[in-house]
Each structure stands twice: as structure tokens, then as C-alpha cells.
N, C-alpha and C positions, 0 to 999 in steps of 0.2 A: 348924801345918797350913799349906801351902802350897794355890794355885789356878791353874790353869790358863785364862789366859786368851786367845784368838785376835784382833789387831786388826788394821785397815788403816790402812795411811799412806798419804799422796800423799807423790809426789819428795820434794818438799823437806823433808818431816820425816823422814822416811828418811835423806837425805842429812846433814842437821845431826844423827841419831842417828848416822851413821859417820864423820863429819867428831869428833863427841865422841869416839867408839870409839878416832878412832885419835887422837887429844891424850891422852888419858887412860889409854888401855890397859886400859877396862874393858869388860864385854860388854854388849852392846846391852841385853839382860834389865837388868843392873844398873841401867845410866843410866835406862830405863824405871821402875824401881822407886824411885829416887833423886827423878825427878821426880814422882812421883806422890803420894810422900811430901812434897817442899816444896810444893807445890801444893795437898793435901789436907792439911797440917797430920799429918800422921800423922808425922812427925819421933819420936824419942825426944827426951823432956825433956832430958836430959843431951846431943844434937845441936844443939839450941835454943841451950841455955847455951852451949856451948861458942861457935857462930855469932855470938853476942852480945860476949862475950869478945874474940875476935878484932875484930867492928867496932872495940870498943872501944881495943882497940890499933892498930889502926889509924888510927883520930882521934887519938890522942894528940900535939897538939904539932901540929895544923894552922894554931894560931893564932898562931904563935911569934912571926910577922914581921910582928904586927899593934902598932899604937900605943897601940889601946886596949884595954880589957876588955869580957869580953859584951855586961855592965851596961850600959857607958858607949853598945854599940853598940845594945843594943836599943833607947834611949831615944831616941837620934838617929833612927833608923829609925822609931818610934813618934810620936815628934815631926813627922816627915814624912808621918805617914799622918794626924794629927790636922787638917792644914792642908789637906788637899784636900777639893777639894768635894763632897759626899753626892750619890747618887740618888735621886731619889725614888721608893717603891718604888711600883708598880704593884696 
């Protein structure tokens, strides 16, 4: 079952809906539907995974041209937060 529903933009949301329209080549309805769906979590599961997926490949091999490992960097990092001085809390 579909709905019909009537809303108002101001400019700019307007604008960055046709500025999408025309990158994309999809109709204003869609991208409206599309962002409503990431926004509201109304995604299909199988949209989710797949988004996931894809980050995933995309990090892949960010760390290449590093010297050391996670491990070795979170410890440094953690080492460093060990040594500074606390607030007192309120």
C-alpha cells in the first residue's frame, strides 16, 4: 500500500533535492523516499548489509603504509591518555 503525502520545503532543500535529481537521474519522490528510509531506519536488512559490506571494502588496506599494528597503536595512544592530568569532576 502506498501514501500520499503533501510537504513544504524552503530553497534550499529544494534545491539540494534537484541539485540530487540531476547527479543521480532519479525523481525527487525517490530521493525523498530514500532519505526517509536512512533517516528513519526503515532500510531493508538486506540494504543495511549490503552498506556495511561496501564500508568494509572500502577500509580495506587504509593501514598499509603504517609501521605499526592496531595493537601496537592503540597502546601508544592509551599510554598517552594515561599521563594526562584528570579533572576533577564537579
Amino acid at each position: 500500500m502506498s501514501h500520499r503525502l503533501q510537504v513544504t520545503l524552503d530553497d534550499h532543500q529544494y534545491e539540494a533535492l534537484v541539485h540530487e535529481r540531476e547527479r543521480t537521474g532519479a525523481s525527487l519522490a525517490e530521493i525523498v523516499r530514500k532519505a526517509v528510509d536512512r533517516t528513519l531506519g526503515a532500510e531493508h536488512p538486506s540494504t543495511r548489509a549490503e552498506a556495511f559490506r561496501r564500508g568494509l571494502r572500502a577500509a580495506a588496506g587504509v593501514w598499509h603504509d603504517r609501521d605499526e599494528d592496531g595493537v601496537a597503536y592503540q597502546r601508544r595512544v592509551r599510554a598517552g591518555l594515561a599521563e594526562r592530568p584528570r579533572v576533577a569532576s564537579q
